[in-house]
PDB file with one MODEL, atoms N, CA, C and O in Angstrom:
MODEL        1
ATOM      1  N   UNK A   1       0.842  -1.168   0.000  1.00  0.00           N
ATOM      2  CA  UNK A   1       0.000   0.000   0.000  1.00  0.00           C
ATOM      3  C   UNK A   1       0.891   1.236   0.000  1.00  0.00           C
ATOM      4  O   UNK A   1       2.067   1.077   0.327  1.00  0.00           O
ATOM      5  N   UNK A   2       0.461   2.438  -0.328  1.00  0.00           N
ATOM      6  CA  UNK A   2       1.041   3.593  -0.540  1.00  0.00           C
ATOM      7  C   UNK A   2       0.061   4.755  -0.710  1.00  0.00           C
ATOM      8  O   UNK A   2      -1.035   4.852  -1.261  1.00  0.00           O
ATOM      9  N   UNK A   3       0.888   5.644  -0.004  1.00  0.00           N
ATOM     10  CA  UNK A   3       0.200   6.877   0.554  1.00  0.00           C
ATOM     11  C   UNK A   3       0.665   8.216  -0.482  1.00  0.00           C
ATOM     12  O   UNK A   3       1.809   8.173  -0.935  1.00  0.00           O
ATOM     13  N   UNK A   4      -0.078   9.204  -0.789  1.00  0.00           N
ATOM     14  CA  UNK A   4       0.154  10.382  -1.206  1.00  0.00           C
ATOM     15  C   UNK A   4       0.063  11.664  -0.050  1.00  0.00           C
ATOM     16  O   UNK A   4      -1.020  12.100   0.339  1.00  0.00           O
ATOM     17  N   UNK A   5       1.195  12.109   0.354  1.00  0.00           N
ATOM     18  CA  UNK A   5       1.214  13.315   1.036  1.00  0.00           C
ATOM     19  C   UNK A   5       1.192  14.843   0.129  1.00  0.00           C
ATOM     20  O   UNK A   5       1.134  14.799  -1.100  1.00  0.00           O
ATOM     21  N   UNK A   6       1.226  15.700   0.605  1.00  0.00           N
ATOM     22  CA  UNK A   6       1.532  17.331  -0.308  1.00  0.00           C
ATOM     23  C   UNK A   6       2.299  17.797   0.718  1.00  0.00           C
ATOM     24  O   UNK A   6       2.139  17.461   1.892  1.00  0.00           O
ATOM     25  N   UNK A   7       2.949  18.396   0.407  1.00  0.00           N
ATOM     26  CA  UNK A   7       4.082  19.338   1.147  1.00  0.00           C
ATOM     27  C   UNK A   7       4.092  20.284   0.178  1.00  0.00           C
ATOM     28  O   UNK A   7       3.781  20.147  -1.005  1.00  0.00           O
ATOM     29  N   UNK A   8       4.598  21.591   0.948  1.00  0.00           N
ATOM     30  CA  UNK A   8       4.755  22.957   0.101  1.00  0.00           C
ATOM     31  C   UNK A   8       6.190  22.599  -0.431  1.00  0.00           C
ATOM     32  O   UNK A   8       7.043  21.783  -0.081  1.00  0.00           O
ATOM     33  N   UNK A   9       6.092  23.698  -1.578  1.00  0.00           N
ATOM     34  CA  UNK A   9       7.159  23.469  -3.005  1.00  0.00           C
ATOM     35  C   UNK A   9       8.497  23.221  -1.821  1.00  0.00           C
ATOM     36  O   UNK A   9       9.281  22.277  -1.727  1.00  0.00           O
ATOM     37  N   UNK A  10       8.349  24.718  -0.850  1.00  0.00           N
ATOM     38  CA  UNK A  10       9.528  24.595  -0.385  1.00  0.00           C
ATOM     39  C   UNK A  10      10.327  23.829   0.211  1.00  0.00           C
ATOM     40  O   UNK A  10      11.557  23.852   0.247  1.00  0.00           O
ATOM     41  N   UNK A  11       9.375  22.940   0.823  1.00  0.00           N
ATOM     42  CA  UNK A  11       9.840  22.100   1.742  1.00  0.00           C
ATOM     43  C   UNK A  11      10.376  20.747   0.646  1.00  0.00           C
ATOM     44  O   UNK A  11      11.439  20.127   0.686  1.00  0.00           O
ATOM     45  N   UNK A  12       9.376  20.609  -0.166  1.00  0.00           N
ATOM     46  CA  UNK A  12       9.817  19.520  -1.340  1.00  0.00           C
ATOM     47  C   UNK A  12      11.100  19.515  -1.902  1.00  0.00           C
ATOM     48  O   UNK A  12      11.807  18.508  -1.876  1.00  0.00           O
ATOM     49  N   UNK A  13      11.519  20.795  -2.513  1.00  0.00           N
ATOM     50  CA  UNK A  13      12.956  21.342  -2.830  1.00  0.00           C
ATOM     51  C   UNK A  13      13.782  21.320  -2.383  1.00  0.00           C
ATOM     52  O   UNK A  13      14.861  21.305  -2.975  1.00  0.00           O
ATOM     53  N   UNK A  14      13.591  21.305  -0.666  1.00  0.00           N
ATOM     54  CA  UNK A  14      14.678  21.196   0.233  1.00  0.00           C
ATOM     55  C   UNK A  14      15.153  19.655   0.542  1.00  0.00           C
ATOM     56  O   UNK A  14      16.239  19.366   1.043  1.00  0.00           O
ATOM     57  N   UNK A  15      14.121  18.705   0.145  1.00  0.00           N
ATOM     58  CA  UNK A  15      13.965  17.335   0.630  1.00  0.00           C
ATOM     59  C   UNK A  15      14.775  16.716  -0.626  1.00  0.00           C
ATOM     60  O   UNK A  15      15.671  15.887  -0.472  1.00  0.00           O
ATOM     61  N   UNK A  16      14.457  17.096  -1.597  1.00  0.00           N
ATOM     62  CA  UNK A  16      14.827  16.812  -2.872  1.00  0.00           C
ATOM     63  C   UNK A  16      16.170  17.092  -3.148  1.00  0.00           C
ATOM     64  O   UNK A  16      16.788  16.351  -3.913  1.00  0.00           O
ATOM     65  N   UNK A  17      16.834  18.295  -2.503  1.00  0.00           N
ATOM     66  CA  UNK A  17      18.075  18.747  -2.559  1.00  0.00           C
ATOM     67  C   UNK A  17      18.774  17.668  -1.642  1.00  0.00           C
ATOM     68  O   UNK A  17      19.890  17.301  -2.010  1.00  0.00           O
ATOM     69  N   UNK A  18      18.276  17.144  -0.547  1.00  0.00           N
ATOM     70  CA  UNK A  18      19.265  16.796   0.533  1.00  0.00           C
ATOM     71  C   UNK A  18      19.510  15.296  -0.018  1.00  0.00           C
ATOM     72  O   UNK A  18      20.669  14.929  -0.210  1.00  0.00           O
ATOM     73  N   UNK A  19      18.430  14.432  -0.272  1.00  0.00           N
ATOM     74  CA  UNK A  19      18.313  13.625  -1.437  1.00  0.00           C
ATOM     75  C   UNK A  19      19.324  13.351  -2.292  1.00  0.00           C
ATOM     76  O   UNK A  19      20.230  12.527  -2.171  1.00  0.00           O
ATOM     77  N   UNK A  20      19.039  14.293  -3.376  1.00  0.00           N
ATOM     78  CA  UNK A  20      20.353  14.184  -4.368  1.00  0.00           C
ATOM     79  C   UNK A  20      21.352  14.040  -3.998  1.00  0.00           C
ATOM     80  O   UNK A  20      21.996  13.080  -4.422  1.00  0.00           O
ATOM     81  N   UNK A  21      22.017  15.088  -2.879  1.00  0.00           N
ATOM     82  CA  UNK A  21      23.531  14.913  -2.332  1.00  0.00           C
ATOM     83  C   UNK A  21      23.544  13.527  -1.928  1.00  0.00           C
ATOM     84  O   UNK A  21      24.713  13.146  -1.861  1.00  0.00           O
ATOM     85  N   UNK A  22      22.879  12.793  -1.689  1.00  0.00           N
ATOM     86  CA  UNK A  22      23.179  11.241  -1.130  1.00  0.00           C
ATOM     87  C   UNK A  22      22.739  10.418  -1.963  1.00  0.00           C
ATOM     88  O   UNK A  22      22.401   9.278  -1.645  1.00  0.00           O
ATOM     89  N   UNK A  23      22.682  10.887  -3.158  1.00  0.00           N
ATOM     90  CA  UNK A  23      22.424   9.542  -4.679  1.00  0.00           C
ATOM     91  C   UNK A  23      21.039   9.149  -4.112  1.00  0.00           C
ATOM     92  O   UNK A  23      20.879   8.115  -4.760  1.00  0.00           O
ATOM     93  N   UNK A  24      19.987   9.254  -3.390  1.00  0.00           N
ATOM     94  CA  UNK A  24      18.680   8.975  -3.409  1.00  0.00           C
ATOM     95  C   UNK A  24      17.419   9.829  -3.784  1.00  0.00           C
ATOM     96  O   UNK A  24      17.350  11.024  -4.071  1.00  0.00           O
ATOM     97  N   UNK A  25      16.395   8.826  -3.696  1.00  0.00           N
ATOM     98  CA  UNK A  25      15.010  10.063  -4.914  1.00  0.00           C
ATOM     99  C   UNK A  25      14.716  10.619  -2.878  1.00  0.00           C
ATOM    100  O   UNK A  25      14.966  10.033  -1.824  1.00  0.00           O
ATOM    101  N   UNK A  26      14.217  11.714  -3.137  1.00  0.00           N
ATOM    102  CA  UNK A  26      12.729  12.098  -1.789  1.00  0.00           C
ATOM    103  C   UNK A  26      12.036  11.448  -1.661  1.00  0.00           C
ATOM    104  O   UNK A  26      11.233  12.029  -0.931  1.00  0.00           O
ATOM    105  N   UNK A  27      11.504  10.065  -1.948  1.00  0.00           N
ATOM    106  CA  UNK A  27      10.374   9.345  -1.344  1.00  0.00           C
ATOM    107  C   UNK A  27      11.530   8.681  -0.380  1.00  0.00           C
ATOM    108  O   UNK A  27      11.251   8.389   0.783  1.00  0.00           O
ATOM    109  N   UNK A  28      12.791   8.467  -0.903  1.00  0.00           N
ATOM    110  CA  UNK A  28      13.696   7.370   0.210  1.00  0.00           C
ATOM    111  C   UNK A  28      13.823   8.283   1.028  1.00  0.00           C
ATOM    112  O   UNK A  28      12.904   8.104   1.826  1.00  0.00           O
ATOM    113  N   UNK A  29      14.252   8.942   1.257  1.00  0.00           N
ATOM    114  CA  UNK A  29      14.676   9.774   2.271  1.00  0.00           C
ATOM    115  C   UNK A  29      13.717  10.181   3.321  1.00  0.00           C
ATOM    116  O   UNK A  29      14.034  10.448   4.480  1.00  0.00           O
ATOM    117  N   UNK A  30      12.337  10.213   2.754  1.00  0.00           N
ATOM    118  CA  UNK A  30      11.012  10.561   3.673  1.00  0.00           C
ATOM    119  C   UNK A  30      10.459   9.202   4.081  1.00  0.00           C
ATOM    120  O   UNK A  30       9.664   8.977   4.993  1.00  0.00           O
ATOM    121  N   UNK A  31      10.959   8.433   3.336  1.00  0.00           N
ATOM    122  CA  UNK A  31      10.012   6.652   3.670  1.00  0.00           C
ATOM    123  C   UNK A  31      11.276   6.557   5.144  1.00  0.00           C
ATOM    124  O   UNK A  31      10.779   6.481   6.268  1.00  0.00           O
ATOM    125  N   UNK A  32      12.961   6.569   5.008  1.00  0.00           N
ATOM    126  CA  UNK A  32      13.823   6.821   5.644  1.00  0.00           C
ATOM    127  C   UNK A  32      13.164   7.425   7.100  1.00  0.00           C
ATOM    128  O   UNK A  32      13.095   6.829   8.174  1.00  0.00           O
ATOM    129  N   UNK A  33      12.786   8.561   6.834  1.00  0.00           N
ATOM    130  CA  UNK A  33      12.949   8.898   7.700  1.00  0.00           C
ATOM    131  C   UNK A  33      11.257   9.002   8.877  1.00  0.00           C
ATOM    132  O   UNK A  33      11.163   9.419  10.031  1.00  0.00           O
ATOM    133  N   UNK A  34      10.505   8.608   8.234  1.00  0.00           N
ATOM    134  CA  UNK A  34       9.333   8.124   8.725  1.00  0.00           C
ATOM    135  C   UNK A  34       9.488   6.653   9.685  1.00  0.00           C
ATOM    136  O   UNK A  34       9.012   6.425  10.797  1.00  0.00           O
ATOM    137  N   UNK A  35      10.082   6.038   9.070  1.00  0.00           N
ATOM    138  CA  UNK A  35      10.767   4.527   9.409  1.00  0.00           C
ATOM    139  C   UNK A  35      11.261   5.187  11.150  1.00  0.00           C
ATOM    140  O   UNK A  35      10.741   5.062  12.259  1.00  0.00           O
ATOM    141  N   UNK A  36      12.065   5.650  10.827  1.00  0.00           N
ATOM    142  CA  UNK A  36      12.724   6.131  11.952  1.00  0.00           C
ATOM    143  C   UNK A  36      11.951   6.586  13.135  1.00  0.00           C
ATOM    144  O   UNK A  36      12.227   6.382  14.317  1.00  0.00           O
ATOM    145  N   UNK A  37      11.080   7.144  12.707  1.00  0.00           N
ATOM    146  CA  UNK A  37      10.143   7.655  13.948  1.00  0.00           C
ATOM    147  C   UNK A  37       9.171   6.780  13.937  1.00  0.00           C
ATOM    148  O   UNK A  37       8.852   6.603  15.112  1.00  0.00           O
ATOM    149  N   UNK A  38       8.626   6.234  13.348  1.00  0.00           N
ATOM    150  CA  UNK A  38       7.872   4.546  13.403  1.00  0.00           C
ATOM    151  C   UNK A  38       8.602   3.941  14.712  1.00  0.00           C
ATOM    152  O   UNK A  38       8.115   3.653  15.805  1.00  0.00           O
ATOM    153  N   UNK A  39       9.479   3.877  14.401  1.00  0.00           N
ATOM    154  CA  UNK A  39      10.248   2.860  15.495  1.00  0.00           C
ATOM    155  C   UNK A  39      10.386   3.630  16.340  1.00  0.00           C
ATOM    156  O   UNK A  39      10.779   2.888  17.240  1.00  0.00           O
ATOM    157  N   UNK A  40      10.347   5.026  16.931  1.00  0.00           N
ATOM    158  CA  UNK A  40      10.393   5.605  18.346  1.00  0.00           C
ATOM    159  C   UNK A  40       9.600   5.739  18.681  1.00  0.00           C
ATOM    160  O   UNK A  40       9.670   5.956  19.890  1.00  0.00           O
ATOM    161  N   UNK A  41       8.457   5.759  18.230  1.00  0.00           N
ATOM    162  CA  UNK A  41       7.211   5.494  18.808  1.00  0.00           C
ATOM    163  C   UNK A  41       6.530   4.152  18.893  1.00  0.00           C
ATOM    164  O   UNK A  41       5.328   4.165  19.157  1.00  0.00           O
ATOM    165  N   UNK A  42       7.044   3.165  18.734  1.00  0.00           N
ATOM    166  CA  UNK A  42       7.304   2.049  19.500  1.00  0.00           C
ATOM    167  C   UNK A  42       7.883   2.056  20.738  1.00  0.00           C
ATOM    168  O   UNK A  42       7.453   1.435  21.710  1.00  0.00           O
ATOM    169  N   UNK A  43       9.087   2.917  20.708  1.00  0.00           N
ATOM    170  CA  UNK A  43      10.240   2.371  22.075  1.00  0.00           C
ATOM    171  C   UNK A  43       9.462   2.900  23.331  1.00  0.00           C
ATOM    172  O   UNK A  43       8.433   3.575  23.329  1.00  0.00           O
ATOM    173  N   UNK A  44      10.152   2.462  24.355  1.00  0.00           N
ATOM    174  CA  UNK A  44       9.553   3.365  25.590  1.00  0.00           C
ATOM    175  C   UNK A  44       9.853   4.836  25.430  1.00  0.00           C
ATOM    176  O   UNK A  44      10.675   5.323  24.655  1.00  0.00           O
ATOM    177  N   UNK A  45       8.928   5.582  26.425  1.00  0.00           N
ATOM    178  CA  UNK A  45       8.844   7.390  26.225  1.00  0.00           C
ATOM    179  C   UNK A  45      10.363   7.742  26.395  1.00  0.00           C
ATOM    180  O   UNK A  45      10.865   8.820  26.078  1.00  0.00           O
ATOM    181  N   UNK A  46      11.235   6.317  27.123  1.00  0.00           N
ATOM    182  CA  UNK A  46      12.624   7.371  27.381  1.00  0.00           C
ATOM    183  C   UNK A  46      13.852   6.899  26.681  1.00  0.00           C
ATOM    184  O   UNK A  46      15.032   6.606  26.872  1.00  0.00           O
ATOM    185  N   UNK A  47      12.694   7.009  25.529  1.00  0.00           N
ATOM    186  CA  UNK A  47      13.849   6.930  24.069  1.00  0.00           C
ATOM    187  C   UNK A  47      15.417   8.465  24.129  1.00  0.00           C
ATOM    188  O   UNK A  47      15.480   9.631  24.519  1.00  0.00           O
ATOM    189  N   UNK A  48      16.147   7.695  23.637  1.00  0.00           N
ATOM    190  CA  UNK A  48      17.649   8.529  23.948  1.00  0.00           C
ATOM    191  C   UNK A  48      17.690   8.464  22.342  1.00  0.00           C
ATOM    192  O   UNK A  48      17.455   7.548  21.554  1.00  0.00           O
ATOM    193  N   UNK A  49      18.230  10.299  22.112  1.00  0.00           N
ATOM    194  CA  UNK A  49      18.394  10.698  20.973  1.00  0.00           C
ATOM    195  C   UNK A  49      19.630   9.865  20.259  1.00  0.00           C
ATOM    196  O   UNK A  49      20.743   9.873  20.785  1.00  0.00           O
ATOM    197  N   UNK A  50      19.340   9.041  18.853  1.00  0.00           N
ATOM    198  CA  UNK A  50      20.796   8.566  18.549  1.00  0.00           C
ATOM    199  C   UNK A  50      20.995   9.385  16.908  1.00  0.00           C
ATOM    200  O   UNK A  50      20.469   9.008  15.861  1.00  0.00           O
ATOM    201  N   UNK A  51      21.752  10.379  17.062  1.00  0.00           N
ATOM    202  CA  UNK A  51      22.110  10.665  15.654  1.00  0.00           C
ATOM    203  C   UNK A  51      22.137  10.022  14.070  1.00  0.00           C
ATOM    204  O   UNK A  51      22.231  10.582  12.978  1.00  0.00           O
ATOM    205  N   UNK A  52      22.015   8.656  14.435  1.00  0.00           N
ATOM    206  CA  UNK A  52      21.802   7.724  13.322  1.00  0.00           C
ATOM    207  C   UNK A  52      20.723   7.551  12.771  1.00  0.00           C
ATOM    208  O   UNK A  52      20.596   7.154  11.613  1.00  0.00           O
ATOM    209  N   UNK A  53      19.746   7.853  13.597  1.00  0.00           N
ATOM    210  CA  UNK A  53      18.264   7.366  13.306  1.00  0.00           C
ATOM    211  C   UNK A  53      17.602   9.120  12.733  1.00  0.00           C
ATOM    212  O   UNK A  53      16.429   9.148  12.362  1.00  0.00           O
ATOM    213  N   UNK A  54      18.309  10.270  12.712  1.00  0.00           N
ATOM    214  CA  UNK A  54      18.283  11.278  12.500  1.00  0.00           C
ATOM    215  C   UNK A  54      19.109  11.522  11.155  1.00  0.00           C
ATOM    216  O   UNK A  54      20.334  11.456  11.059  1.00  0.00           O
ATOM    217  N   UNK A  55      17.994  11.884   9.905  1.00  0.00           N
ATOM    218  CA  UNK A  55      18.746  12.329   8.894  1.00  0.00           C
ATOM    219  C   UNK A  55      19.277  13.629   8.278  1.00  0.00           C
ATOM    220  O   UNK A  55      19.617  13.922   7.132  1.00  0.00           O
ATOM    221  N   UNK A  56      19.217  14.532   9.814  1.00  0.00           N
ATOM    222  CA  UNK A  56      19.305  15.734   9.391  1.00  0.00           C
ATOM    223  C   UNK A  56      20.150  16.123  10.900  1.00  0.00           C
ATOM    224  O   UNK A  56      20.157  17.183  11.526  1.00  0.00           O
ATOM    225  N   UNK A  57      20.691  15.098  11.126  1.00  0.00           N
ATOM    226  CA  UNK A  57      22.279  14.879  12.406  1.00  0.00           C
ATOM    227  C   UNK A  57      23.668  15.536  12.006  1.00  0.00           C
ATOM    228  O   UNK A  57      24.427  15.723  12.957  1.00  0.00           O
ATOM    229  N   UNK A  58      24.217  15.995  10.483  1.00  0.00           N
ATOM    230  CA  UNK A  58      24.830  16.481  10.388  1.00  0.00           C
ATOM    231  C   UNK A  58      24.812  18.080  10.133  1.00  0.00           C
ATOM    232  O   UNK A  58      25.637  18.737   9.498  1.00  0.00           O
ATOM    233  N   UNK A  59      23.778  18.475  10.725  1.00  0.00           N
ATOM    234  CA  UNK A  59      23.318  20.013  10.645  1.00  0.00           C
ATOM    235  C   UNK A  59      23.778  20.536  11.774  1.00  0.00           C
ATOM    236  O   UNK A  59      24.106  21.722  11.771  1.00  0.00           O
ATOM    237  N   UNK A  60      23.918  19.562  13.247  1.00  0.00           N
ATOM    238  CA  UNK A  60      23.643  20.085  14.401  1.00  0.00           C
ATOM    239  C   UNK A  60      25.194  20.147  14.729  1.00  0.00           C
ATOM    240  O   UNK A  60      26.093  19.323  14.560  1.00  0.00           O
ATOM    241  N   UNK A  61      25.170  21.664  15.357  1.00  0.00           N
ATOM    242  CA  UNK A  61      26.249  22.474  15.492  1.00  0.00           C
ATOM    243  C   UNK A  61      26.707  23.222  14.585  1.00  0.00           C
ATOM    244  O   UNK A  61      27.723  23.724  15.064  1.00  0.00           O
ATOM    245  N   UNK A  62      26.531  23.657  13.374  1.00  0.00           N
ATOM    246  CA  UNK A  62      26.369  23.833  12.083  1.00  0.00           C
ATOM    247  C   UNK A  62      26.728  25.626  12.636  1.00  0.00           C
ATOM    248  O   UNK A  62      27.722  26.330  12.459  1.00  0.00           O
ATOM    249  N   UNK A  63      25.326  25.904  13.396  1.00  0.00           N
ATOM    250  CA  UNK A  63      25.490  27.629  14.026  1.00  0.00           C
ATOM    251  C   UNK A  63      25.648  27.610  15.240  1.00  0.00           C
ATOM    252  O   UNK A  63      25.818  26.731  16.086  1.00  0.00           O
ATOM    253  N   UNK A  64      25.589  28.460  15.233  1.00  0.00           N
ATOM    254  CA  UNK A  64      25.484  29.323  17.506  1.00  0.00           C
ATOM    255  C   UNK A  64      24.200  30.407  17.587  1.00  0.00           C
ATOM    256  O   UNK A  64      23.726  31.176  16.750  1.00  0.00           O
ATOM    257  N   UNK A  65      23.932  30.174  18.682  1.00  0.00           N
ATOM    258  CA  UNK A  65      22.997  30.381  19.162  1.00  0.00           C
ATOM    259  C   UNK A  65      22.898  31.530  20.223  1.00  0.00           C
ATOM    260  O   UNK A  65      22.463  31.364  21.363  1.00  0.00           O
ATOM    261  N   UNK A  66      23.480  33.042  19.571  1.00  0.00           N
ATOM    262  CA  UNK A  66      24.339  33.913  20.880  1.00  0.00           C
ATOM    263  C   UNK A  66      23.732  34.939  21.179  1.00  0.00           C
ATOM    264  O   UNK A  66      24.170  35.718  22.026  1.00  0.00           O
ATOM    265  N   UNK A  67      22.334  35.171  20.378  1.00  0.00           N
ATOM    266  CA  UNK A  67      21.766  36.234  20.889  1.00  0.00           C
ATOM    267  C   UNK A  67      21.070  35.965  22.307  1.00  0.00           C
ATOM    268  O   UNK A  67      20.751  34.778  22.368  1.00  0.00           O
ATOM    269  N   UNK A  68      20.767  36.592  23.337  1.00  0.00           N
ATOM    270  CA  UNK A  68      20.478  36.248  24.593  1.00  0.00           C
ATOM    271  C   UNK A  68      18.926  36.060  24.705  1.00  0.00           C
ATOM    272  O   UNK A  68      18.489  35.360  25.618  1.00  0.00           O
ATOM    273  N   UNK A  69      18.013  36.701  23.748  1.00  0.00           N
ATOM    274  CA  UNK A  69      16.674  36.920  23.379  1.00  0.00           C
ATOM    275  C   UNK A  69      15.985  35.361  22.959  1.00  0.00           C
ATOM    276  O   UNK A  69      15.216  34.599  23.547  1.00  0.00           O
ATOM    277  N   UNK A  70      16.721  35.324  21.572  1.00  0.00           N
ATOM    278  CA  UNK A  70      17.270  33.748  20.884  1.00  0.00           C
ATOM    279  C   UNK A  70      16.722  32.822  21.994  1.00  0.00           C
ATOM    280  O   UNK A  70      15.595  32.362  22.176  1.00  0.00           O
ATOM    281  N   UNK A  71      18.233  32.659  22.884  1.00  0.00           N
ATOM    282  CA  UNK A  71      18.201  31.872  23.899  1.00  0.00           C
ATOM    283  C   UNK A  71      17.406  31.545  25.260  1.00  0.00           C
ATOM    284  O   UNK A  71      17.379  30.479  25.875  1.00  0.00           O
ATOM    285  N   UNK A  72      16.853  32.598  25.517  1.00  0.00           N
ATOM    286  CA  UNK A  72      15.707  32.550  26.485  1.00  0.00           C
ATOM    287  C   UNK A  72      14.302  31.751  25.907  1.00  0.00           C
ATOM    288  O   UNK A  72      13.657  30.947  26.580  1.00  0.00           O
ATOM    289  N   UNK A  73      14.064  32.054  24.867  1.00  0.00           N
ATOM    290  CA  UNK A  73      13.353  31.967  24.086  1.00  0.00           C
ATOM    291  C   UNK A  73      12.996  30.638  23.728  1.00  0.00           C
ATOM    292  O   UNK A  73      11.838  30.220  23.730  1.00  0.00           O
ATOM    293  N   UNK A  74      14.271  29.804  23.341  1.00  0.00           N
ATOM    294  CA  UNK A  74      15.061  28.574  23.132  1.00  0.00           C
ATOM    295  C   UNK A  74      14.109  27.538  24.572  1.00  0.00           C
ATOM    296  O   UNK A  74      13.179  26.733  24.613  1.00  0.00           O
ATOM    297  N   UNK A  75      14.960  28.135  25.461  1.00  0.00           N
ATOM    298  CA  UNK A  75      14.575  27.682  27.059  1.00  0.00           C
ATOM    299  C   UNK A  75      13.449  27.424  27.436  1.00  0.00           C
ATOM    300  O   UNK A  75      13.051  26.542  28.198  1.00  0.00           O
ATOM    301  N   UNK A  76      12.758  28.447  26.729  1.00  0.00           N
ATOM    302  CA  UNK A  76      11.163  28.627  27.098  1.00  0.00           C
ATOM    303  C   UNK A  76      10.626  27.201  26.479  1.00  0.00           C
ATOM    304  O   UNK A  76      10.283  26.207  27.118  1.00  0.00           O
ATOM    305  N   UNK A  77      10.646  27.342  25.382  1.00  0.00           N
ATOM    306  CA  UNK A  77      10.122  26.289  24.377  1.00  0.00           C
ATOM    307  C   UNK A  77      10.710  25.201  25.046  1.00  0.00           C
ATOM    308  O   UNK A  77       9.779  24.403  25.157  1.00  0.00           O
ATOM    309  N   UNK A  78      11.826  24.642  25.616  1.00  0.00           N
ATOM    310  CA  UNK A  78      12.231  23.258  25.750  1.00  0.00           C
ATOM    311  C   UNK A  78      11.520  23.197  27.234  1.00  0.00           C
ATOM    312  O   UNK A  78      11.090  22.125  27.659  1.00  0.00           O
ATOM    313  N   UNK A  79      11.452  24.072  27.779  1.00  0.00           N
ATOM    314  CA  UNK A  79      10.731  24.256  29.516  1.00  0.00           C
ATOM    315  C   UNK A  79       9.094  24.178  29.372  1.00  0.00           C
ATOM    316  O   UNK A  79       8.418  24.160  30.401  1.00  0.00           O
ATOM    317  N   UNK A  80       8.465  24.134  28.072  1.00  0.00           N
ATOM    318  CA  UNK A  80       6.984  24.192  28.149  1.00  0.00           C
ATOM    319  C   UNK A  80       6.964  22.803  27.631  1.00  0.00           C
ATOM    320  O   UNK A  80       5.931  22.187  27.893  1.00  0.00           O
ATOM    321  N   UNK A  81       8.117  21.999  26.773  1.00  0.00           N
ATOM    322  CA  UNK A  81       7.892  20.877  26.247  1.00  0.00           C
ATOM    323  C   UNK A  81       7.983  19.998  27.444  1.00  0.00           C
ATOM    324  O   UNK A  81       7.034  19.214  27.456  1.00  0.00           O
ATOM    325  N   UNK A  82       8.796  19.846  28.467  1.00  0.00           N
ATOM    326  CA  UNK A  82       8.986  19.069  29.323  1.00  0.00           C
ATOM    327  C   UNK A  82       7.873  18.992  30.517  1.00  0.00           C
ATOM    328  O   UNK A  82       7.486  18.077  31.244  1.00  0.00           O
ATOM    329  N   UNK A  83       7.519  20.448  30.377  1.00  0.00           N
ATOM    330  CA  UNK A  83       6.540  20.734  31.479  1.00  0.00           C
ATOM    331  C   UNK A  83       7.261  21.114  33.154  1.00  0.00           C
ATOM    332  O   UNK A  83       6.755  20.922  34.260  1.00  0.00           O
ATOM    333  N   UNK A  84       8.408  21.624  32.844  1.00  0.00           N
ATOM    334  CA  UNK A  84       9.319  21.788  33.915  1.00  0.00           C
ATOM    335  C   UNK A  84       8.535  23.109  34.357  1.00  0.00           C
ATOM    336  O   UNK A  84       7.978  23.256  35.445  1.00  0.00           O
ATOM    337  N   UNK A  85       8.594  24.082  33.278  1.00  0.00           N
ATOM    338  CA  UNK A  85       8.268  25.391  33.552  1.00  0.00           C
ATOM    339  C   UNK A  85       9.480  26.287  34.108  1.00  0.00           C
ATOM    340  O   UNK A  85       9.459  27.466  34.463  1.00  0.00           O
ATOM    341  N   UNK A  86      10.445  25.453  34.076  1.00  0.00           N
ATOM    342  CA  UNK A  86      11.831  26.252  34.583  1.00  0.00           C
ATOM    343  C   UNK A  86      12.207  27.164  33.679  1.00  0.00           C
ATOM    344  O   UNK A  86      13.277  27.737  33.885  1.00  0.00           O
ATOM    345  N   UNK A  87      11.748  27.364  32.976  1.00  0.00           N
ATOM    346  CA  UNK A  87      12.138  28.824  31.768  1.00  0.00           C
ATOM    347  C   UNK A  87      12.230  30.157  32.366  1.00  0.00           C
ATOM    348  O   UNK A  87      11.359  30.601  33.115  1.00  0.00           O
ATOM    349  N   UNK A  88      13.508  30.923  31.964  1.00  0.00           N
ATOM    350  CA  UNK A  88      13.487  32.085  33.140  1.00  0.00           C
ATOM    351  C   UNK A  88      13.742  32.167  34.725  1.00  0.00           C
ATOM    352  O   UNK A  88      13.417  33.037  35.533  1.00  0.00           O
ATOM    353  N   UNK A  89      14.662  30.568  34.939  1.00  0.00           N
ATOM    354  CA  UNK A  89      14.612  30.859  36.237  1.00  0.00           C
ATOM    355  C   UNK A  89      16.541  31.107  36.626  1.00  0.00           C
ATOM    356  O   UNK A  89      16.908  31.396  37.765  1.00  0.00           O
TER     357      UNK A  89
ENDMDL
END
């Protein structure tokens, strides 16, 4: 069986670009990377990030992150995801 998604141009272009650099079409790379989160949502909730299972692992560290605004900001969002609420403290 097989599914039809839509994604905007942009996002297609970008998928398509990252694709090519690795000799594969965008359906591998999205079947890839669907696969991947298939299987973490299987694992238990205290799945540990492994860069392998991430096809977009060689981005990270790429920039910095130095505006102080940025970074609060940053905090907030990872402090509302956890539900800590420690953002700003």
């Amino acid at each position: 069986m097989s599914h039809t998604l839509s994604l905007p141009d942009e996002v297609y272009q970008l998928i398509k670009d990252y694709a090519a650099v690795r000799g594969q079409s965008a359906e591998e790379v999205v079947a890839a990377w669907a696969s991947s989160i298939a299987g973490q949502a299987r694992e238990p909730a205290e799945a540990v990030y492994d860069p392998a299972d991430d096809p977009l692992a060689e981005f990270l560290g790429v920039g910095e992150l130095t505006d102080p605004e940025a970074i609060r900001h940053h905090d907030a969002v990872f402090a509302e995801e956890d539900g800590t609420g420690a953002a700003g403290e």
